[in-house]
N, C-alpha and C positions, 0 to 999 in steps of 0.2 A: 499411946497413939504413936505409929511410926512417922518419922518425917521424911519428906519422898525428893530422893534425890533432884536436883534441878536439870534437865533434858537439852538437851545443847545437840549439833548437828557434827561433835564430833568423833564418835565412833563410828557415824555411819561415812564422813568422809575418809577415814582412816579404812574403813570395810573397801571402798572402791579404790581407795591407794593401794592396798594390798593384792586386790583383784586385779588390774592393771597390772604391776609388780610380776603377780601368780604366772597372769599370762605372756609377758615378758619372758618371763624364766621358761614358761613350754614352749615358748619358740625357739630358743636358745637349746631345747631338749631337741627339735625336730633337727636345728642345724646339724648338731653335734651326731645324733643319730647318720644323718647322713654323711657326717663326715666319715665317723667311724664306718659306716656300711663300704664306703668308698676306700677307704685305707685297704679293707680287708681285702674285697676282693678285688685289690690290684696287688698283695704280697699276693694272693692264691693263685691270679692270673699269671702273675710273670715265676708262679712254680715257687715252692716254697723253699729250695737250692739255695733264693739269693737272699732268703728271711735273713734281714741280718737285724742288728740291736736295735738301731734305728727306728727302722718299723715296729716293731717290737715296742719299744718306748711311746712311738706317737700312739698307736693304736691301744695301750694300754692310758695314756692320758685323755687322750677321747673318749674311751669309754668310763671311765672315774668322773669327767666332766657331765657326760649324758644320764651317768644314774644321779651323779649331785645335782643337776639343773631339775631332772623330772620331781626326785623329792623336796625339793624345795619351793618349784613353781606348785604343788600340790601342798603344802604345807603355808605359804603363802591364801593359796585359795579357800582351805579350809579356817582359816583366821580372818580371811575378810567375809566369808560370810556368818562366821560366830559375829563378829566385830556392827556388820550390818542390824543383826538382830541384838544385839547389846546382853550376848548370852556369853559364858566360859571365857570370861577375862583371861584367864592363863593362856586358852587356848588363841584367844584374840592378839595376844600377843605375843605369843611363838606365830603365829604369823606375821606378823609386824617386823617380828627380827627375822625372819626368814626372806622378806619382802626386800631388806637390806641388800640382800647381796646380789640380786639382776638390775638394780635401782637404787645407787646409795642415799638421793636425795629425795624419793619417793618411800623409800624402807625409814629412810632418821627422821620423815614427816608421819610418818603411821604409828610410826613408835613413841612418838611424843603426843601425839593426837589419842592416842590407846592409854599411854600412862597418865594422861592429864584425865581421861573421863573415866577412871579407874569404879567411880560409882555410881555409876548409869548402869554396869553391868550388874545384868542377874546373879 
């Protein structure tokens, strides 16, 4: 006879910390997008002559920023809804650690809440 783990409400709090988290970081994705959009076509508008390192550098960090912000608010969201359904532990918490870095005290609360209900997961 299997014995059934005891059910507790903390994957599914840790599923909407990381959800929250997730959509944090896609916000973070939209600013950055428009920063970057904004960067660009003001080197293109004032003539690419005066392209100097500068630009150059910000708009290569704004774009590094907007592709890490969108994969990670998406990698965030896919772990809190594993997390919700109390399904693919690993993948619940690679979202949890993902969830860390738009929200360090949301992400180290998902993460401890993930590894504490470690067998609640399918």
């Amino acid at each position: 006879m299997e014995a059934t783990a005891k059910k507790t409400p903390m994957p599914v709090v840790a599923g909407i910390l990381d959800i929250i988290s997730g959509v944090l970081s896609l916000i973070g994705f939209v600013a950055f997008l428009i920063g970057s959009i904004a960067v660009g076509l003001n080197a293109v508008d004032i003539h690419i002559r005066v392209w100097d390192s500068g630009t150059a550098i910000a708009l290569s960090v704004l774009i590094t920023f907007t592709v890490l912000s969108l994969a990670v608010g998406i990698l965030a969201l896919i772990g809190g809804v594993y997390a919700l359904q109390s399904k693919k532990w690993g993948l619940a918490l690679t979202g949890s650690i993902c969830a860390l870095i738009p929200s360090f005290v949301l992400g180290l609360a998902a993460i401890i809440l993930t590894a504490l209900s470690r067998d609640e997961f399918e």
